[in-house]
BALOBA-1460 file (C-alpha; in Angstrom, 3 decimals):
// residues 336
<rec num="1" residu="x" x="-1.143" y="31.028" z="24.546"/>
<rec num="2" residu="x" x="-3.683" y="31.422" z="21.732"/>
<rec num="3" residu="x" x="-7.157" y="30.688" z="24.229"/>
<rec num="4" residu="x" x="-5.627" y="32.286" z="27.462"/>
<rec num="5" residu="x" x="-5.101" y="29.906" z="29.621"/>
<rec num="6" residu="x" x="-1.563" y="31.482" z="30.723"/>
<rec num="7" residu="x" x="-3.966" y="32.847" z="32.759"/>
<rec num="8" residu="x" x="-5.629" y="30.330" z="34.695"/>
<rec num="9" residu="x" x="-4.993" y="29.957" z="38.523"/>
<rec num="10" residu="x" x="-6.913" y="27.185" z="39.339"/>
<rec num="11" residu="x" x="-7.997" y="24.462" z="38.585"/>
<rec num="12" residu="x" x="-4.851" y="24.044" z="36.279"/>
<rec num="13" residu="x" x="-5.033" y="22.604" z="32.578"/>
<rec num="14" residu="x" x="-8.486" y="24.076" z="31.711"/>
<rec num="15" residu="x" x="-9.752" y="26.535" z="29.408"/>
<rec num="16" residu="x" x="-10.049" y="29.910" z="30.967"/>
<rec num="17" residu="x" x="-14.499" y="30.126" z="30.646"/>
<rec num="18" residu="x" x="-13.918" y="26.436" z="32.510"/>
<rec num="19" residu="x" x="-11.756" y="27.881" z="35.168"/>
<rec num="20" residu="x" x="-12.592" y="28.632" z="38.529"/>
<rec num="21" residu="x" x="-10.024" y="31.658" z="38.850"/>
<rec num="22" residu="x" x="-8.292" y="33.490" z="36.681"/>
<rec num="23" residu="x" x="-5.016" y="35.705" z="36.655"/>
<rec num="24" residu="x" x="-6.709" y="39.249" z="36.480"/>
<rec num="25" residu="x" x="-3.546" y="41.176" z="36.347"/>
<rec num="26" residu="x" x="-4.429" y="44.715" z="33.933"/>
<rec num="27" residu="x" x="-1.099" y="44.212" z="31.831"/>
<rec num="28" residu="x" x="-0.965" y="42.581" z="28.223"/>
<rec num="29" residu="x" x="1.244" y="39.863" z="27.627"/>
<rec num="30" residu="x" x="2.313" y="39.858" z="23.833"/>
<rec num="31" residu="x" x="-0.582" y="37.684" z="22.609"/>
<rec num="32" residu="x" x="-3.433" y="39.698" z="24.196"/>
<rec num="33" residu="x" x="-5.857" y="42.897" z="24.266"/>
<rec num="34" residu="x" x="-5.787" y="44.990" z="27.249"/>
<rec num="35" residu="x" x="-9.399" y="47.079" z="27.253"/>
<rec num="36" residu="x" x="-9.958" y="50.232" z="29.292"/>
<rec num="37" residu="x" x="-13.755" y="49.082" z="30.535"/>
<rec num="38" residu="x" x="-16.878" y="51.386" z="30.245"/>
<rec num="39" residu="x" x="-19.435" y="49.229" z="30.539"/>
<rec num="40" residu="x" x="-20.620" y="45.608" z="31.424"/>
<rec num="41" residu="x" x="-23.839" y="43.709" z="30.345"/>
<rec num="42" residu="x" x="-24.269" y="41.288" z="33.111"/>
<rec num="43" residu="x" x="-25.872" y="37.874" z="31.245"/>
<rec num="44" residu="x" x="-30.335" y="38.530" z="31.667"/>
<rec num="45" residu="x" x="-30.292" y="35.258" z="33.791"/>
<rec num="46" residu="x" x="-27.178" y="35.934" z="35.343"/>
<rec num="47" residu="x" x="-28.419" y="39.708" z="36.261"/>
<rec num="48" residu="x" x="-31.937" y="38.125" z="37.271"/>
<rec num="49" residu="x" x="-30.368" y="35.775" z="39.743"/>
<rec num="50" residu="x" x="-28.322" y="37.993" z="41.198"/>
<rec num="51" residu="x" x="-31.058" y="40.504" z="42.004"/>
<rec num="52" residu="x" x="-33.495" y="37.858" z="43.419"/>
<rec num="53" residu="x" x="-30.547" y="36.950" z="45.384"/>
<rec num="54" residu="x" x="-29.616" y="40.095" z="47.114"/>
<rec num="55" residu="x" x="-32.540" y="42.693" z="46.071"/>
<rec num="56" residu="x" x="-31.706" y="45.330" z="44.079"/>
<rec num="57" residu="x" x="-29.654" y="47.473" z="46.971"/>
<rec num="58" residu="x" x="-27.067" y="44.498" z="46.928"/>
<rec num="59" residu="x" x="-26.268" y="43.830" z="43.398"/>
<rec num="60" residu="x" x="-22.887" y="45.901" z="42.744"/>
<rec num="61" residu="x" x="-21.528" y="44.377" z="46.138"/>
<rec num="62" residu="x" x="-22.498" y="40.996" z="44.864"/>
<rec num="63" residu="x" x="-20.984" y="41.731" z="41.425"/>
<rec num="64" residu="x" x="-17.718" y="43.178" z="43.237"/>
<rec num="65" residu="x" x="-17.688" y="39.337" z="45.381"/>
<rec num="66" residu="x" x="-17.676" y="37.332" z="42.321"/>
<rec num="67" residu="x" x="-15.048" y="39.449" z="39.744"/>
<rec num="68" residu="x" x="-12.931" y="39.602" z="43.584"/>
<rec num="69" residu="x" x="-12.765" y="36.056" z="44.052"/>
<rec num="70" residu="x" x="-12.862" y="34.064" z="40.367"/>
<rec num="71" residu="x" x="-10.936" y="37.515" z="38.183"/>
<rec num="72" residu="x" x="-13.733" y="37.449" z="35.679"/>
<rec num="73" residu="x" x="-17.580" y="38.034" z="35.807"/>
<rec num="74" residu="x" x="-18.810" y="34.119" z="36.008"/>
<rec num="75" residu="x" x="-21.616" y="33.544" z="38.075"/>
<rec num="76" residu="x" x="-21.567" y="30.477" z="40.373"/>
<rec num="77" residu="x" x="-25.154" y="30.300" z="40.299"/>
<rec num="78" residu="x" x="-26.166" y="30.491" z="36.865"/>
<rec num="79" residu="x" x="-22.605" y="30.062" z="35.287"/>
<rec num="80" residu="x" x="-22.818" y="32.844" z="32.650"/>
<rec num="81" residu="x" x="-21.454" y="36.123" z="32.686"/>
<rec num="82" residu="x" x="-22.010" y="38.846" z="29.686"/>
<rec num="83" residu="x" x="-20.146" y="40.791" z="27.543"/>
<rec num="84" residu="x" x="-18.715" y="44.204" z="27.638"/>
<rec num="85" residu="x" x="-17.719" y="47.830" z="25.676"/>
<rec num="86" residu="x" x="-14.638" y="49.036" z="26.491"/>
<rec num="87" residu="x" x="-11.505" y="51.169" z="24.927"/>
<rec num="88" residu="x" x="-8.242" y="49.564" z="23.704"/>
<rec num="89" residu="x" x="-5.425" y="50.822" z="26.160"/>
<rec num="90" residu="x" x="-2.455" y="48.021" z="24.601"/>
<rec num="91" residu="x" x="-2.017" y="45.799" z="21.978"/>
<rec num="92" residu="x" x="0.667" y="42.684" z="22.786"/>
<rec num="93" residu="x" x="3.518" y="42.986" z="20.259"/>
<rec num="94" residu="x" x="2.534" y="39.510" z="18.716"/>
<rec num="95" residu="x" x="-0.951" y="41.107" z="17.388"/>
<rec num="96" residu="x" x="0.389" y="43.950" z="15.724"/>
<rec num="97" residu="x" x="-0.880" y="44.201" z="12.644"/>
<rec num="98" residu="x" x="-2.774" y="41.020" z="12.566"/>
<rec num="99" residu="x" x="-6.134" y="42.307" z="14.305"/>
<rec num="100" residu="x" x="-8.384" y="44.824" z="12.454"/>
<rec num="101" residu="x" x="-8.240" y="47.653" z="15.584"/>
<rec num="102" residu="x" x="-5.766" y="49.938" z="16.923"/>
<rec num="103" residu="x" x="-5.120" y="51.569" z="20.534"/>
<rec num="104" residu="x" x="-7.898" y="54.411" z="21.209"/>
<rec num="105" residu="x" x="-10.781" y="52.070" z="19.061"/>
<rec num="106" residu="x" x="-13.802" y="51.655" z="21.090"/>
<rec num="107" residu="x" x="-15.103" y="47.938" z="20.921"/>
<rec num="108" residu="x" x="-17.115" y="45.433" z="22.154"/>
<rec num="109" residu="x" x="-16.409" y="42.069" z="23.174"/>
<rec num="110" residu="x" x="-18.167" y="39.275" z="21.705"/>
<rec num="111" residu="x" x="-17.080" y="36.290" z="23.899"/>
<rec num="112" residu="x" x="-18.195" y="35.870" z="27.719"/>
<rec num="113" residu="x" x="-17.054" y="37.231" z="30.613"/>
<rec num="114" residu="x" x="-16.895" y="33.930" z="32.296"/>
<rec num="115" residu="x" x="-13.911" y="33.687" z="29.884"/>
<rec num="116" residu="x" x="-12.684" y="37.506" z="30.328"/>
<rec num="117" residu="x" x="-9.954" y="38.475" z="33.207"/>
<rec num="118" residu="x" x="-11.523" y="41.587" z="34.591"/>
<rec num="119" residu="x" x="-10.303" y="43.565" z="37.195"/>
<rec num="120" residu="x" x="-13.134" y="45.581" z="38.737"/>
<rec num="121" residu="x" x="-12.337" y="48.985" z="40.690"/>
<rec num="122" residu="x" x="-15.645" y="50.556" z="40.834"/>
<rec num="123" residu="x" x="-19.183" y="49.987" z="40.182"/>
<rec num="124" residu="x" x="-20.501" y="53.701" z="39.261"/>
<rec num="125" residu="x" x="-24.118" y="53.278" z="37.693"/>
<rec num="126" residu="x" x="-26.677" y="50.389" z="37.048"/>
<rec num="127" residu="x" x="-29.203" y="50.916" z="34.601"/>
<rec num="128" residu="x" x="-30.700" y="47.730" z="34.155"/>
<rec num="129" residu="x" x="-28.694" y="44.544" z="32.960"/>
<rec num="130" residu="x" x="-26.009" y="47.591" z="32.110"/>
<rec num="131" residu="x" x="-23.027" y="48.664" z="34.642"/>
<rec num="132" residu="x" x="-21.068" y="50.945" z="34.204"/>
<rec num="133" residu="x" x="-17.756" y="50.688" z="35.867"/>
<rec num="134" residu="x" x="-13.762" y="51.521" z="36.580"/>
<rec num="135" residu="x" x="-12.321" y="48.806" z="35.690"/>
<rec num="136" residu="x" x="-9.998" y="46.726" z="32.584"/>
<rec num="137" residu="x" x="-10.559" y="43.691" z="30.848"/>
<rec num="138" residu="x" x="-7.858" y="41.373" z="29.014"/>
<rec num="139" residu="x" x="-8.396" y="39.187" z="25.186"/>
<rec num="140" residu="x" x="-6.795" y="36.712" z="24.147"/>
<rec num="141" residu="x" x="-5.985" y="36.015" z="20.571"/>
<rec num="142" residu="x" x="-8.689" y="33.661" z="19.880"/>
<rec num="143" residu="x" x="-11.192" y="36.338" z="21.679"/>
<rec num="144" residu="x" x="-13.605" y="38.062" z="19.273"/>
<rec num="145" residu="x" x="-14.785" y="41.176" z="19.551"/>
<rec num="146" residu="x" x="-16.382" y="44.126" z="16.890"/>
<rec num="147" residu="x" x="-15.777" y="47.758" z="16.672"/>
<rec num="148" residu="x" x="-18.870" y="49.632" z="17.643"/>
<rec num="149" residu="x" x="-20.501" y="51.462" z="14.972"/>
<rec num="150" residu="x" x="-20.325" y="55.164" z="14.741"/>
<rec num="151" residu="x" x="-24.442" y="55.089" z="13.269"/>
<rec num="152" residu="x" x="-25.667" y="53.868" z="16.888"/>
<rec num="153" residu="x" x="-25.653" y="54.188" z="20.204"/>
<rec num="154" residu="x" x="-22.687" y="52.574" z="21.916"/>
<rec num="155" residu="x" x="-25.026" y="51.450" z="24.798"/>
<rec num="156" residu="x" x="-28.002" y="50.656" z="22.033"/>
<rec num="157" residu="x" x="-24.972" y="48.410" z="20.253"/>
<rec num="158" residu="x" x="-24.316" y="46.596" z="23.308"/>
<rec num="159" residu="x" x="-27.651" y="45.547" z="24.462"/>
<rec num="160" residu="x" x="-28.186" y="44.303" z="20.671"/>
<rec num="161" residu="x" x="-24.566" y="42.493" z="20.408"/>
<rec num="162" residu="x" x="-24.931" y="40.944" z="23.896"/>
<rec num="163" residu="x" x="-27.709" y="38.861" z="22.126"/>
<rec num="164" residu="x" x="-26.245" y="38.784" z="18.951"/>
<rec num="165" residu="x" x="-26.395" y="35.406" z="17.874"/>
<rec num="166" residu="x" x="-30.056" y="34.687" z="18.757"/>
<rec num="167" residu="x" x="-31.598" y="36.685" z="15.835"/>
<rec num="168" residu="x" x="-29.342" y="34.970" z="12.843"/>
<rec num="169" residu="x" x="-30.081" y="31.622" z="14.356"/>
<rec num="170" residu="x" x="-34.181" y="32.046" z="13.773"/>
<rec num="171" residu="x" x="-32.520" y="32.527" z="10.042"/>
<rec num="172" residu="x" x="-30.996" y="29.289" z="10.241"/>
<rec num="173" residu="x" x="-33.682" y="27.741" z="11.283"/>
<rec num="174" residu="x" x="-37.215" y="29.201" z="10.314"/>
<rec num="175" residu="x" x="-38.616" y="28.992" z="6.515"/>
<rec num="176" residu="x" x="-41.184" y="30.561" z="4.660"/>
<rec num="177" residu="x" x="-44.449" y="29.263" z="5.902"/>
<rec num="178" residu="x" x="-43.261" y="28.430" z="9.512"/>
<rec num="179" residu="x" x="-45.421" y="28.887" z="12.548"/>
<rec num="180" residu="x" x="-42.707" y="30.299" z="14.732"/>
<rec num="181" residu="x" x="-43.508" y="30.663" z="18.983"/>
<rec num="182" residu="x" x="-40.857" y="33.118" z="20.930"/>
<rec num="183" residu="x" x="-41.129" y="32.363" z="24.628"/>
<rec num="184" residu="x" x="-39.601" y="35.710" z="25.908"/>
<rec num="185" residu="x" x="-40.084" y="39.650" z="24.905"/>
<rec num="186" residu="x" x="-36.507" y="40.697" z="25.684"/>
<rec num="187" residu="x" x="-33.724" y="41.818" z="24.030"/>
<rec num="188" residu="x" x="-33.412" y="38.196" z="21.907"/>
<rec num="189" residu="x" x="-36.977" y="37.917" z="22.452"/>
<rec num="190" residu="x" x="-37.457" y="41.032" z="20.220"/>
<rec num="191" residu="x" x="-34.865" y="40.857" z="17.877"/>
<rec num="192" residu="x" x="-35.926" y="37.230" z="17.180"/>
<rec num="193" residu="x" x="-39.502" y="38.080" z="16.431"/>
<rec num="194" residu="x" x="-38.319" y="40.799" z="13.650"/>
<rec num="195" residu="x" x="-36.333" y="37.790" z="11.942"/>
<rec num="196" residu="x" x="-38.997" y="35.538" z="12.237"/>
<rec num="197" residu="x" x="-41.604" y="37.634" z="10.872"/>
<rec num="198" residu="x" x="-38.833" y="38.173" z="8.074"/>
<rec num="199" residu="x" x="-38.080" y="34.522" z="7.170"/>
<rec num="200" residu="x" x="-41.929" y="33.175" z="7.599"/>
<rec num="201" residu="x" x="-43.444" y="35.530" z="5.848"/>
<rec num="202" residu="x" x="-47.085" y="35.079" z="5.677"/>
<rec num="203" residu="x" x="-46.471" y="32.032" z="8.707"/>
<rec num="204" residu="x" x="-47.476" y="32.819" z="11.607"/>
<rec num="205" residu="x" x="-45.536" y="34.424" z="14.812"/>
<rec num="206" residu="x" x="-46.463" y="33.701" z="18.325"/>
<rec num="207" residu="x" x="-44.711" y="35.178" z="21.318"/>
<rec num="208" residu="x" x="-45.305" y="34.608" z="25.137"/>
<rec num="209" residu="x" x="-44.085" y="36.915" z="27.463"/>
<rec num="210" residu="x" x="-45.139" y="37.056" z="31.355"/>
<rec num="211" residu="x" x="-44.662" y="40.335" z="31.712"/>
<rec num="212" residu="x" x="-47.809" y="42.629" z="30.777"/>
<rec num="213" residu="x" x="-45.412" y="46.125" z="29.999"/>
<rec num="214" residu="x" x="-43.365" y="43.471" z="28.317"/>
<rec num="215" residu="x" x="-46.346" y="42.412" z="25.851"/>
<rec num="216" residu="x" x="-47.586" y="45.426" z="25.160"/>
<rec num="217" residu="x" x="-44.145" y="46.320" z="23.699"/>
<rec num="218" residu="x" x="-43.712" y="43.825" z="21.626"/>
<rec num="219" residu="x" x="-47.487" y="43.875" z="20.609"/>
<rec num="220" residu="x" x="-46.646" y="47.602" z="19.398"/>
<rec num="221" residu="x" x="-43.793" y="46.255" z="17.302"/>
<rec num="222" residu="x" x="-45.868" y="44.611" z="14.865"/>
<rec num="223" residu="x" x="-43.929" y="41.815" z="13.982"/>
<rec num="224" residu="x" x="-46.031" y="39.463" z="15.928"/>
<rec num="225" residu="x" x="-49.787" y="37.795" z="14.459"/>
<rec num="226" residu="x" x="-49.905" y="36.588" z="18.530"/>
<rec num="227" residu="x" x="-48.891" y="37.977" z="21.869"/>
<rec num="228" residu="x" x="-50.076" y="36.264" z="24.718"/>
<rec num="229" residu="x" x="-49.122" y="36.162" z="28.780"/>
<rec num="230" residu="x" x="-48.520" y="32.660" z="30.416"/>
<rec num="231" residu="x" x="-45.692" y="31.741" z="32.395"/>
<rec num="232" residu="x" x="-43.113" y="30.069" z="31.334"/>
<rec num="233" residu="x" x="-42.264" y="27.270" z="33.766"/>
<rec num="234" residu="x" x="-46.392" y="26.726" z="34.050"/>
<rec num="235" residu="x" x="-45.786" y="24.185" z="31.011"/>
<rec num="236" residu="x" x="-49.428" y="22.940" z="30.713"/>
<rec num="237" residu="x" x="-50.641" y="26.463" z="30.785"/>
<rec num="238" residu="x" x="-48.851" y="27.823" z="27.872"/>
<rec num="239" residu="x" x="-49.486" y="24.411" z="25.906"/>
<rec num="240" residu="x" x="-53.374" y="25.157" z="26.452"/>
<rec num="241" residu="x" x="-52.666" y="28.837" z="25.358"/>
<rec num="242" residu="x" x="-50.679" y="27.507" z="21.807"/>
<rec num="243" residu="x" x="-53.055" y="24.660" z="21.284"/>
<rec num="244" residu="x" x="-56.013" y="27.295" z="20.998"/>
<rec num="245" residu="x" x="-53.932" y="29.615" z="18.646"/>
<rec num="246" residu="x" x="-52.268" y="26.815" z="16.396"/>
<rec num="247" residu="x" x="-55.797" y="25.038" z="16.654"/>
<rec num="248" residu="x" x="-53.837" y="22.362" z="17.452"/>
<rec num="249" residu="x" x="-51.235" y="22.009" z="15.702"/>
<rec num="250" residu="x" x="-48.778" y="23.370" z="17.545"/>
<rec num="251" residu="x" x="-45.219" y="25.283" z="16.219"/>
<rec num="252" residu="x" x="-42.799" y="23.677" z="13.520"/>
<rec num="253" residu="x" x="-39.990" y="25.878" z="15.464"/>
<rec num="254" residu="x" x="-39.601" y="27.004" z="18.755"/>
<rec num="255" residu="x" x="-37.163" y="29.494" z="20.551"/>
<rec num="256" residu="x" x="-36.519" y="29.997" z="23.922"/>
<rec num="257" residu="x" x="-35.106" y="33.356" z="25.032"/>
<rec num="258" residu="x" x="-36.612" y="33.395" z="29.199"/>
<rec num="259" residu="x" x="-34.363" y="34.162" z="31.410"/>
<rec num="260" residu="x" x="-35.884" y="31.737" z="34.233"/>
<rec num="261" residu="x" x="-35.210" y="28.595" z="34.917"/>
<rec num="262" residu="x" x="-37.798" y="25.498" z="34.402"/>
<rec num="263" residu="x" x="-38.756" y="26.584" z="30.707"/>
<rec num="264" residu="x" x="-37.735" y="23.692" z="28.965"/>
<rec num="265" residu="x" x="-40.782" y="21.820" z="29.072"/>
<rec num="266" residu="x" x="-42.953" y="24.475" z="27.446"/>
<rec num="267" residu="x" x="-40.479" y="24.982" z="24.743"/>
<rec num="268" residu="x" x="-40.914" y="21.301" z="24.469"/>
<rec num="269" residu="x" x="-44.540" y="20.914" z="24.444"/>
<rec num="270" residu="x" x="-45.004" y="23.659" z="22.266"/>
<rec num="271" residu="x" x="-43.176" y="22.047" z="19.332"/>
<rec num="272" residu="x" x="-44.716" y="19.701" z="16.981"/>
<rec num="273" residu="x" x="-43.211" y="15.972" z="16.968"/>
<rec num="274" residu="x" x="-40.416" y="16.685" z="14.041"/>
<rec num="275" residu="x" x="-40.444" y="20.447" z="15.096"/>
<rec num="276" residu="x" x="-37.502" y="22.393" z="16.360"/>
<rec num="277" residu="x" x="-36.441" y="24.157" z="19.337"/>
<rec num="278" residu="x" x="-33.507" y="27.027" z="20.096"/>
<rec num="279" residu="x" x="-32.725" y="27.579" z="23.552"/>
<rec num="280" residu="x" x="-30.863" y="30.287" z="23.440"/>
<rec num="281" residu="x" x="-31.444" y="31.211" z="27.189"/>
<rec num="282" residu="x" x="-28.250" y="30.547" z="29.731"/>
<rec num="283" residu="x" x="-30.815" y="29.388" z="32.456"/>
<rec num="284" residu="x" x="-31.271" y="25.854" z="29.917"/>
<rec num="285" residu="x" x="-30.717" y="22.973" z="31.501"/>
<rec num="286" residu="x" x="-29.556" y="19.919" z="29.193"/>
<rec num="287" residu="x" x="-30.796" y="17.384" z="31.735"/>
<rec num="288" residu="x" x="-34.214" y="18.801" z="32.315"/>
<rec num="289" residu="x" x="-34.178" y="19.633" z="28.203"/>
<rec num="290" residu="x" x="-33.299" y="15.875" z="27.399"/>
<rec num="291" residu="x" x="-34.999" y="13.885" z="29.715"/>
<rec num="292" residu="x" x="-38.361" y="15.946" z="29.302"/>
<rec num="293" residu="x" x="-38.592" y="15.242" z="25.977"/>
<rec num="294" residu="x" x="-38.057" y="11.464" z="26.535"/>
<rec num="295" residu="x" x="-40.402" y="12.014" z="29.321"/>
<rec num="296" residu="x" x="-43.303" y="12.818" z="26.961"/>
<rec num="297" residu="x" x="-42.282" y="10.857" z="23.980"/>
<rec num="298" residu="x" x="-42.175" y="13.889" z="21.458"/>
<rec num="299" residu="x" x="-39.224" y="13.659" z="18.464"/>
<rec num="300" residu="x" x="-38.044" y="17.028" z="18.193"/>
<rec num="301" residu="x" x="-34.793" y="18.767" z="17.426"/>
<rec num="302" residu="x" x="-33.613" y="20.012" z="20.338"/>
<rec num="303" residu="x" x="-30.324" y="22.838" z="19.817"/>
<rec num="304" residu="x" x="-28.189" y="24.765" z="22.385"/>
<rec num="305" residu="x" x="-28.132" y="28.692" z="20.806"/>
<rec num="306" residu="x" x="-24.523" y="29.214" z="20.334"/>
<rec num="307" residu="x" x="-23.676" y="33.213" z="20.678"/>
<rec num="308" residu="x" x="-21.384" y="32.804" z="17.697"/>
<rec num="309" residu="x" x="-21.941" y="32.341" z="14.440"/>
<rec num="310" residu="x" x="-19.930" y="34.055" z="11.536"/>
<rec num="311" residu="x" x="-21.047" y="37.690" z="10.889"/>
<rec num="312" residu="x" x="-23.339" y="37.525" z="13.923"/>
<rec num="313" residu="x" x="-22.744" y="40.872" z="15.316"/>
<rec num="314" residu="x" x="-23.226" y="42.873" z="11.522"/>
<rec num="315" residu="x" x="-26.348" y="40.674" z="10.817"/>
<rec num="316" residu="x" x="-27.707" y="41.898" z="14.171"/>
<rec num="317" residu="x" x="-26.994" y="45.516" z="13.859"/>
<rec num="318" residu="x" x="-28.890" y="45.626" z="10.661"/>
<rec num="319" residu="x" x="-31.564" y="44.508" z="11.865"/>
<rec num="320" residu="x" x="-31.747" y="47.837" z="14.277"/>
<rec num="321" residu="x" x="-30.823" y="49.524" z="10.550"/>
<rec num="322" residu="x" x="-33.588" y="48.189" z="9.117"/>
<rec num="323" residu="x" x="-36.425" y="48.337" z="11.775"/>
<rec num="324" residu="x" x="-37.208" y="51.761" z="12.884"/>
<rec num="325" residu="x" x="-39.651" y="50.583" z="15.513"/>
<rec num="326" residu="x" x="-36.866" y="48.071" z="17.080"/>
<rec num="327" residu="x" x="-34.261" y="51.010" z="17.504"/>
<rec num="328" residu="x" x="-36.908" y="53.029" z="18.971"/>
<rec num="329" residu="x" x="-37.956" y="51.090" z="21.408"/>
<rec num="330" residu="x" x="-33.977" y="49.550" z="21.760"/>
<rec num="331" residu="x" x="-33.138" y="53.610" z="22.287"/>
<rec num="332" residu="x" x="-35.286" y="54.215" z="24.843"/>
<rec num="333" residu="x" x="-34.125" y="51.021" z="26.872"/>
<rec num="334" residu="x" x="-30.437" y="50.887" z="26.966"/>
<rec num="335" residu="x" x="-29.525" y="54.441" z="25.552"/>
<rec num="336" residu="x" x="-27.875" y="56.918" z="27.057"/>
């Protein structure tokens, strides 16, 4: 079947990123991909979790629990998973010659691995959100993925494509003039501020981070007319903090890219009534993001980041092309 879910176990007559199990088995069947695995990128609020969980010591074992008992990388807790980089090893006969790839090409995926049949042998290095591993991965035919480029770093690549939709939805959404707020200095946090500084030109471009290495990263960036500390779930306290920068007038759009939970009501106090607000972080909740802004009567646009959007994973890439100071700082993150 086109969306995989051949391979469900259980509960039967879902969608496979729905599922609580899936069929794992490293063979493709003639509509899928079967990827020799290099590397995952465990989800930033799914890695996050897991390490407050279990500490740092703990966090392949916990990793090897989870792909053991659901066959793909979906955390129960936070219900996201990641992406991963990986070689092809088969190609179902039903795909010949209709994908743009061929056994031996190096890829990465570009849907989750809550959606991904993985079957995990070995956990050999962590280096941040980024494990490398023994292990192989299945697509299906409705599964995209991209070729990594031969210009950058395949590890550089997947840190930037595991956020890849964040950066061409501030496109979408920020004009010239804007004042733009970023809650978050990581990977989308970044990426997002060099498209926002792009699209708002001489607007203005406010980001919060909690993190003090964190700011002083993005301060030396230079994409940013603000950088300021505050904690995210302290809603009040980063209000005061964008009321005294916007002298009041808070942001016309607003992206959220924390990976903690509780964030949604400074996103939401942040905005200005008719204002808009991305979260693009997997630790949203709809609930708290809905009834909050009820709560405090404010009228704002209020949109779930979707990961995909066409061209996503080009249109982020080039902007690691085009910013010397990003790749730098992207390089000596996540590359080898």
């Amino acid at each position: 079947m086109k969306y995989g879910c051949h391979r469900v176990i259980k509960p039967k007559g879902v969608f496979p990123q729905a599922a609580y199990k899936l069929d794992n088995t490293p063979k493709a069947y003639d509509d899928e991909i079967l990827i020799q695995v290099e590397t995952l990128n465990i989800d930033s609020a799914s890695f996050k979790q897991i390490k407050d969980e279990v500490g740092e010591k703990g966090i392949a074992k916990r990793i090897m629990e989870i792909v053991e008992e659901r066959g793909k990388m979906h955390n129960p807790v936070t219900n996201s998973g990641g992406m991963l980089i990986g070689k092809i090893k088969e190609i179902g006969k039903s795909l010949e010659g209709k994908i743009d790839a061929k056994v031996g090409d190096r890829i990465a995926t570009l849907v989750s691995l809550t959606l991904t049949p993985l079957k995990l042998y070995r956990i050999k290095k962590i280096k941040g959100e980024q494990i490398d591993v023994d292990a192989y991965a299945i697509l299906f035919e409705s599964s995209i993925f991209a070729k990594l480029p031969e210009d950058i770093d395949a590890k550089v690549a997947l840190a930037a494509l595991d956020v890849a939709g964040a950066a061409p939805l501030v496109g979408k959404l920020v004009k010239e003039g804007d004042t733009v707020l970023i809650l978050g200095a990581g990977k989308s946090g970044m990426l997002c501020t060099y498209e926002a500084r792009k699209r708002t030109k001489n607007g203005k471009v406010i980001v919060m981070t909690r993190s003090k290495k964190s700011a002083g990263r993005i301060k030396s960036l230079g994409y940013a007319d603000y950088v300021f500390r505050a904690d995210a779930t302290n809603p009040l306290e980063v209000l005061d903090k964008i009321e005294k920068v916007t002298k009041g007038e808070l942001c016309d759009v607003v992206i959220n890219a924390v990976n903690a939970s509780n964030t949604e009501m400074a996103s939401i106090v942040s905005a200005k009534d008719g204002g808009k607000i991305c979260f693009f972080s997997m630790a949203t909740s709809f609930q708290k993001a809905a009834l909050g802004a009820e709560g405090i009567g404010k009228d704002v646009y209020m949109l779930i980041g979707n990961g995909y959007s066409k061209g996503h994973a080009e249109y982020t890439l080039n902007i690691l092309r085009e910013s010397k100071p990003l790749m730098k700082v992207f390089k000596k993150l996540y590359g080898n």
